[in-house]
Every structure is written in C-alpha cells, then in structure tokens.
C-alpha positions as CSV (number, residue, x, y, z in Angstrom):
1,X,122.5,64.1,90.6
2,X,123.6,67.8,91.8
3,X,121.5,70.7,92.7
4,X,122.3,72.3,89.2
5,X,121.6,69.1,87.3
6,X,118.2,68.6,89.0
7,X,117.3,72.3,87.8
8,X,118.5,72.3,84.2
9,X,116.8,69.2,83.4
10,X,113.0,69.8,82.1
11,X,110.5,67.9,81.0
12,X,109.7,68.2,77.1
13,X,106.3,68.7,78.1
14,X,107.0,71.2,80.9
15,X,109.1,72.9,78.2
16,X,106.4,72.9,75.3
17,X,103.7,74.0,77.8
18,X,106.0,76.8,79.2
19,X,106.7,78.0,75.4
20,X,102.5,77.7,74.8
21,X,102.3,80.0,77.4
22,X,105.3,82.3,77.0
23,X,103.0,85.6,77.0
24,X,101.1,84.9,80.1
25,X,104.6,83.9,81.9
26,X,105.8,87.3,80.4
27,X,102.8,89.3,81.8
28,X,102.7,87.4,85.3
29,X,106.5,87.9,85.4
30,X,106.4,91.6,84.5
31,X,103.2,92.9,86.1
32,X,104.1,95.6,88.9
33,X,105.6,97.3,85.6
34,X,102.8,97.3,83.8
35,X,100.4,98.6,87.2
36,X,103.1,101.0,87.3
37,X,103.0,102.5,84.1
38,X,99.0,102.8,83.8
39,X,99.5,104.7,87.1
40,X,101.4,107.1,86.3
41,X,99.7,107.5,83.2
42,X,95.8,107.2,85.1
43,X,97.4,109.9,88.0
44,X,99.4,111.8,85.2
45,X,95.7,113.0,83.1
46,X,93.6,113.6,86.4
47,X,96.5,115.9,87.9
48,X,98.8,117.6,85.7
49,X,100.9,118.7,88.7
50,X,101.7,114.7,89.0
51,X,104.5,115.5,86.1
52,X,106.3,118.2,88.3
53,X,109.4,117.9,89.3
54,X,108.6,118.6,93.0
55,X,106.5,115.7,92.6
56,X,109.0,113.3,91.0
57,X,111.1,114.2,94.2
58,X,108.6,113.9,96.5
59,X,108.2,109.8,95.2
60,X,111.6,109.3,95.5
61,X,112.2,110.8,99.1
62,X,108.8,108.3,100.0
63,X,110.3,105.4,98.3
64,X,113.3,105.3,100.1
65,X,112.4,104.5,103.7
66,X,109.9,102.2,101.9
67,X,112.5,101.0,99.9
68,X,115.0,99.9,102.4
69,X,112.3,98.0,104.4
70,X,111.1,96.5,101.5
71,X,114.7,95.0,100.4
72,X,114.7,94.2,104.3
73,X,111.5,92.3,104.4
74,X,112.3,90.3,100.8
75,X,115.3,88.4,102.4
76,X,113.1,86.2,105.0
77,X,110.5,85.5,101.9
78,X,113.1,84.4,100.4
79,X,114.4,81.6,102.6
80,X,110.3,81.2,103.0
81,X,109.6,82.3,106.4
82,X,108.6,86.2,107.5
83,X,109.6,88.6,109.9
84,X,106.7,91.1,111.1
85,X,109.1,92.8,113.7
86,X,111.3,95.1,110.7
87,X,109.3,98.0,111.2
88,X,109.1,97.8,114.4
89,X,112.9,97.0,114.5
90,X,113.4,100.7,112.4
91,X,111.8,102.6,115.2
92,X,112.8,100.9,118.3
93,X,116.7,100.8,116.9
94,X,116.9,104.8,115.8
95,X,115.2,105.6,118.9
96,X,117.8,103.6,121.1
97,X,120.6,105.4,119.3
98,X,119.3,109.2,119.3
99,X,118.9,108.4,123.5
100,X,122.6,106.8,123.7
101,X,123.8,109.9,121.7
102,X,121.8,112.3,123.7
103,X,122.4,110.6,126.8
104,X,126.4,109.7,126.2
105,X,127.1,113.1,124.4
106,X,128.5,110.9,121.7
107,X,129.1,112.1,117.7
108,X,126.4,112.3,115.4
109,X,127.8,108.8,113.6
110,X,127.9,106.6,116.8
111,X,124.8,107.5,117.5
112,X,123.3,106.4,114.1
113,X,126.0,103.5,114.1
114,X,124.6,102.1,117.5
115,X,121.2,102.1,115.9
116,X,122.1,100.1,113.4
117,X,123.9,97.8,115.2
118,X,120.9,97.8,117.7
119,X,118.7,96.7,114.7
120,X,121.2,94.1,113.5
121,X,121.3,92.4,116.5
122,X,117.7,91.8,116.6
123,X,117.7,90.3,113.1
124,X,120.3,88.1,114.4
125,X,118.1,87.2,117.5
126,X,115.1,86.4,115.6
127,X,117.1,84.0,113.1
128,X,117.9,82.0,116.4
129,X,115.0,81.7,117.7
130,X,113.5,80.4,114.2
131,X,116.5,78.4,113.7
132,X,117.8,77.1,117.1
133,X,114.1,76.9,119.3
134,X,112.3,76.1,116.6
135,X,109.6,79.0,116.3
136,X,107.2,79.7,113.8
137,X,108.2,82.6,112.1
138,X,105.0,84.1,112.0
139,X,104.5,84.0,115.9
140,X,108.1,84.9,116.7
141,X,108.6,88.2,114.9
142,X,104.7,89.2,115.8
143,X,105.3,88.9,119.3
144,X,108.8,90.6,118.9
145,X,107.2,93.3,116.8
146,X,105.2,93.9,120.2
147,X,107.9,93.8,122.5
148,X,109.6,96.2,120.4
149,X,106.4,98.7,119.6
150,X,106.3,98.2,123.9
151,X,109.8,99.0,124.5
152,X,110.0,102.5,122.0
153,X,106.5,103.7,123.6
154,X,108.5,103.1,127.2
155,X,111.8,104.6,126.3
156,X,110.1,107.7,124.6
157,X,107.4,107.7,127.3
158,X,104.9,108.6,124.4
159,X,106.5,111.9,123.5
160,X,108.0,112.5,120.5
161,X,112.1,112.9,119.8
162,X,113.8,116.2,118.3
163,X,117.4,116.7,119.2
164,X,118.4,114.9,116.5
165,X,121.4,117.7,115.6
166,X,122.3,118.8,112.4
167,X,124.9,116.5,111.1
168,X,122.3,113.5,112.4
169,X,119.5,114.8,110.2
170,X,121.8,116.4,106.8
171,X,121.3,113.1,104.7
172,X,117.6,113.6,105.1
173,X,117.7,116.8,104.1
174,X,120.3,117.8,102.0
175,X,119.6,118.3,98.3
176,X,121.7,118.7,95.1
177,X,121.0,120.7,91.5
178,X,117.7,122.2,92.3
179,X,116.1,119.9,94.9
180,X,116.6,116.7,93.9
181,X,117.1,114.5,97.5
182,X,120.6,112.9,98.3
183,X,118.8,110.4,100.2
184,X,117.6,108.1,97.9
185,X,121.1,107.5,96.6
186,X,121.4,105.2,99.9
187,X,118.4,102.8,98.3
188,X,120.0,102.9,95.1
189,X,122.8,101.7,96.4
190,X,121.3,99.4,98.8
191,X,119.5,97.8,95.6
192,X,123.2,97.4,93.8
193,X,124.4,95.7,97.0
194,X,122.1,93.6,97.9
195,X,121.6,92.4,94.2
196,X,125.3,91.8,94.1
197,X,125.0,89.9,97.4
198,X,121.8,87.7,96.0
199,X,123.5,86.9,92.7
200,X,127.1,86.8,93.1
201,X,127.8,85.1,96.0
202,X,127.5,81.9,97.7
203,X,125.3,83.5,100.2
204,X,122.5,84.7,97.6
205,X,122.5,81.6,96.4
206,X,122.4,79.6,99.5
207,X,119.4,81.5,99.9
208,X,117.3,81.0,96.6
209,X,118.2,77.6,97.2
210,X,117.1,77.4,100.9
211,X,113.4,78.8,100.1
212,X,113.0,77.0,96.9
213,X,114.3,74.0,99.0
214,X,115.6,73.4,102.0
215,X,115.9,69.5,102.1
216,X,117.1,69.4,99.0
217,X,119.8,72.6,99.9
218,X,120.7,70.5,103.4
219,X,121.3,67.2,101.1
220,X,123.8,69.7,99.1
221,X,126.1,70.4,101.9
222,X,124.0,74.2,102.5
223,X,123.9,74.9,106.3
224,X,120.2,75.4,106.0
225,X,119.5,77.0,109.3
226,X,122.8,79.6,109.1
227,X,121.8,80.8,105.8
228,X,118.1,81.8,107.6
229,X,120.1,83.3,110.6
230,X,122.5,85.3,108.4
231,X,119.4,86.6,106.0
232,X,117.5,87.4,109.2
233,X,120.9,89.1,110.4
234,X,121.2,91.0,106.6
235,X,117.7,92.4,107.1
236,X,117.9,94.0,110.6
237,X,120.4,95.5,109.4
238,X,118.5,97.5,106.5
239,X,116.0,97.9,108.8
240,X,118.8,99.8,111.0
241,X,119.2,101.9,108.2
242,X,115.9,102.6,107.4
243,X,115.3,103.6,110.8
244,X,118.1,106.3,110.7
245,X,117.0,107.5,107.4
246,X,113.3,107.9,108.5
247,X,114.5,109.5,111.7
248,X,116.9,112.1,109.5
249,X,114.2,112.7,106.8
250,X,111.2,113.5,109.5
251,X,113.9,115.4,111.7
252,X,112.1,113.3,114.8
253,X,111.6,110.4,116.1
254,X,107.8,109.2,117.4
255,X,106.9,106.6,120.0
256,X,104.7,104.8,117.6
257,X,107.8,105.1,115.0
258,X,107.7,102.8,111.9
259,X,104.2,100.9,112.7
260,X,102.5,102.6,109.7
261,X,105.1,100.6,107.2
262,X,104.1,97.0,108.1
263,X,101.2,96.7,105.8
264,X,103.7,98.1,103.0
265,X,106.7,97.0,103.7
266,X,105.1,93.3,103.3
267,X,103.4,94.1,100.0
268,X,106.2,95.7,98.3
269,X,107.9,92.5,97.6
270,X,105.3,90.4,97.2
271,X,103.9,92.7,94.7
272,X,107.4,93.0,93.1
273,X,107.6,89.4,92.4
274,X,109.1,87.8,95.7
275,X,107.5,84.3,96.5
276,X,105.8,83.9,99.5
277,X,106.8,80.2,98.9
278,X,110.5,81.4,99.1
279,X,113.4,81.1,96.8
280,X,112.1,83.6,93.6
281,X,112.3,86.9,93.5
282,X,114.8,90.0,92.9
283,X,115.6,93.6,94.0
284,X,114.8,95.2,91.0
285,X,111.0,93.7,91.5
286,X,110.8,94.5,95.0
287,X,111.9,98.5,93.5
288,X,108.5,98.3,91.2
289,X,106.6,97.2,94.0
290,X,107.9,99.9,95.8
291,X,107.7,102.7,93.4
292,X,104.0,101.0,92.7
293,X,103.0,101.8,96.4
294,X,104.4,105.4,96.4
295,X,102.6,106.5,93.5
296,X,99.6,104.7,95.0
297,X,99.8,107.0,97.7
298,X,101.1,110.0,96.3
299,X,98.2,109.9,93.2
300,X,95.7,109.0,95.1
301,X,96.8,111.9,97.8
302,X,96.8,114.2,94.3
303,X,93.5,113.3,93.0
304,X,92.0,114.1,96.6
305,X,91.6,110.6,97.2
306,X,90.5,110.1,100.8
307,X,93.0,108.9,102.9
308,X,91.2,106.1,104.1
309,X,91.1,104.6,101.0
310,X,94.3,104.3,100.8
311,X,94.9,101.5,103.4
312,X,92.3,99.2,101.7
313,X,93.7,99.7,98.0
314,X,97.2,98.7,99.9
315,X,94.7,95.7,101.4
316,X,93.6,94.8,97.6
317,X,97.4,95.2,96.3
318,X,98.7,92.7,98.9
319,X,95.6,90.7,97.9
320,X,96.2,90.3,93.9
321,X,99.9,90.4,94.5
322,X,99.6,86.9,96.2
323,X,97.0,85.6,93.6
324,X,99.1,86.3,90.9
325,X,102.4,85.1,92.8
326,X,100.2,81.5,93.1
327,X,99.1,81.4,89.7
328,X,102.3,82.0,88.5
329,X,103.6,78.8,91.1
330,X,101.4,76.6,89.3
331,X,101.3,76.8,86.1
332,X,105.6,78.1,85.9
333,X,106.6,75.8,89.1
C-alpha cells in the first residue's frame, strides 16, 4: 500500500469522531488567530495610540527579523528535530560579513552575500552532524549555539559594529508613501517562497513526510537523512537573512547579536501551529504566531507593562502553545 493510500484511508470511526468534534478541531486548528484578534482588540481599548499608523508600522518592522527566524526555525520541527543555534547563526553570520567587507574593502552586496552564505553553511553543517554522526539535535545545535555566541563575542571583542555604509543599511531603513517600511516586503516574500517550496515541491513534501514519518518515508524511496540536511541547509539560510536584515534595521551589529530571539523564535511556530512531533504545520501559522508575539510585546510595552513581564508571558505562550499542539495530536492524530 503507498504512502498516499495509507493517508486517505480512515477509519469510519476516526471519521465520525473527527466530524463529533469538528468545532474543537476548528478552534485548536485556528487558535493563534483567535489570541491574535482579542489582542489587538484587549491592547486596542487600553491604548488608543495602539490604532496609529506609526504603530501598525512599528509591528511590522518587529515582525520581520522575528519573522524570518521563525520561518527558519519551523523547517527542523518539521522533519521533528530542532536547531537552537539560528539565532545565534543570524549574529555570528552578519557579523562575519560586515568584518570581510570592512576588512576586504568589498561592495556593500558581498558583504551581506558572504553573510549569508556564512549562515548557510552552518545549517548545512549542523544537518551532518544530525544526519551523518548521529547527534541529538538538541545537544548539537545548543553547543553550536555556544560556539557561535563564543566566536561573535571574539571577533567583535565585546564592542559593538557601525560601519555598516549606507547602501548596507537602506533596506532597513528605507520607507515608501508616508512611512510604511520596505523591509517587511522581504518576509512577505519569504512566506510566498517558502510556502511554495513546502507545498509544491517534492522537497516540501519529502519533508511533511519525513517528520510525520521517517520509517515509513525511507520504506517510500525518501532519502530520509538528505531531506533533514537540506531543511537544516534552507534554514541557515533565512537565518543569513535575518541576520543582514537585523543588522541593516538596527544600523549595528552587537557582540551578543541575536541571543534575545531564541525564546521567540522557538515559540512562533509552535504557537502558529508547527508540531513539535514534526510533519504539521504551515507558513501562514508560523506568520500568526509571529504577529501574536509582536503585539505581545508592543501592547504590553503600550500599556506600560513592565518589561520583565514580558519574557515570562513569552514563557506561558510557549507553554499553552505545546499543550494545545498535544491535545490536538491526540484526539486529531
């Protein structure tokens, strides 16, 4: 029996239970929407300056570093393993390529290119080692997250990174029609590629089929452990971009640049419906769990919140996110 066989075939009990329970499965399925639209509402009567436009483009400008690392960080959930060094990776790799540029004299675009490629390389790496040596995914990227956070402290010898140049630092800057940021046009697109890539292609669904099942996937004829290599590949590359974005937008690089995004960048897609288990999830919920977090932070920064607050609220998200994502395992499979 093939792959697509196995899947279409239900139970008629499975199929009556899922029908007896077809507004729970909608509200477990749909649930960062519906956090996301009390919020605004909740943050929208405290603080009427919430509304503003200056506000709206303030979210967006946050949600895009967020953004890209989140998109980054869904593609190892989704072949059900994790990688704790993409933050990490988004400092260490802009940082690498604002010194060659400095260093070499080279263009503006070489410099941010080298980055990325920098940042690709180490997704590639880390898909080896949990491929090819066998490493827990968990332990591998933790201690590379170190060796990265290590290496960026070294290179920038704790001081922080300005000569950026112009051209280096427009995209983070540059605005159209009365403010509104060009930047986040690179997540949008990021979300239209990397849906396309997820869907569309033998890759995205090497990869759904990989984290739902990886036996099953290596029975099919999937190369199990190149489709994890190529998804850990995929995300050091956003993470590349992210970096470069984050380093354009702040107009600097820092030596602890990126660790303030791990907690987030892992709770985005969780909270936007990607499986820890592996093999569910989509790019469209992993941009509500990133909108959710950004207007976590931005209301509760508006209703004069504390900012310590904010961490354990992003603690509690990650918390219910998971609870939900198991409940919804059980009783949908």
């Amino acid at each position: 029996m093939t792959a697509s066989t196995t899947a279409d075939t239900v139970k008629p009990e499975t199929a009556k239970g899922d029908a007896g329970n077809a507004p729970l499965a909608w509200v477990l399925q749909n649930v960062v929407w519906i956090w996301l639209v009390a919020l605004v509402v909740l943050f929208g009567l405290f603080n009427e300056f919430f509304f503003t436009v200056f506000n709206m483009q303030n979210i967006m400008v946050q949600a895009t570093v967020l953004g890209m690392l989140g998109l980054a960080m869904c593609l190892p959930l989704l072949v059900a393993e994790i990688d704790l060094s993409i933050p990490a990776n988004m400092g260490f790799s802009s940082a690498v390529g604002v010194i060659a540029m400095n260093g070499l004299d080279l263009p503006w675009w070489m410099g941010a290119g080298g980055g990325v490629a920098v940042a690709t390389a180490i997704g590639f790496l880390n898909g080896l080692c949990i491929t090819r040596l066998k490493m827990v995914s968990l332990i591998q990227t933790l201690s590379m997250m170190i060796i990265l956070q290590g290496a960026l402290l070294a290179m920038t010898r704790g001081k922080t990174l300005v000569q950026l140049g112009d051209a280096y630092v427009w995209i983070g800057q540059a605005s159209v029609g009365g403010g509104w940021p060009i930047m986040p046009l690179v997540f949008v697109a990021s979300i239209i590629g990397l849906g396309i890539v997820l869907t569309r292609t033998v890759l995205g669904r090497s990869i759904y089929a990989v984290g739902g099942n990886p036996i099953a996937s290596n029975s099919a004829g999937i190369r199990v452990d190149a489709t994890k290599i190529k998804a850990y590949t995929l995300a050091g590359f956003l993470a590349g971009v992210a970096g470069f974005l984050l380093a354009s937008w702040q107009m600097a690089i820092t030596s602890n640049q990126g660790e303030s995004f791990l907690l987030y960048a892992i709770a985005a897609p969780i909270i936007g419906g990607v499986s820890v288990f592996g093999g569910r999830g989509n790019v469209i919920g992993v941009m509500g769990g990133v909108l959710l977090l950004t207007i976590i932070q931005v209301g509760l920064a508006i209703v004069s919140v504390p900012s310590f607050y904010v961490g354990m609220i992003g603690g509690l998200m990650i918390f219910i996110a998971v609870a939900v994502d198991a409940l919804r395992v059980r009783m949908f499979g």
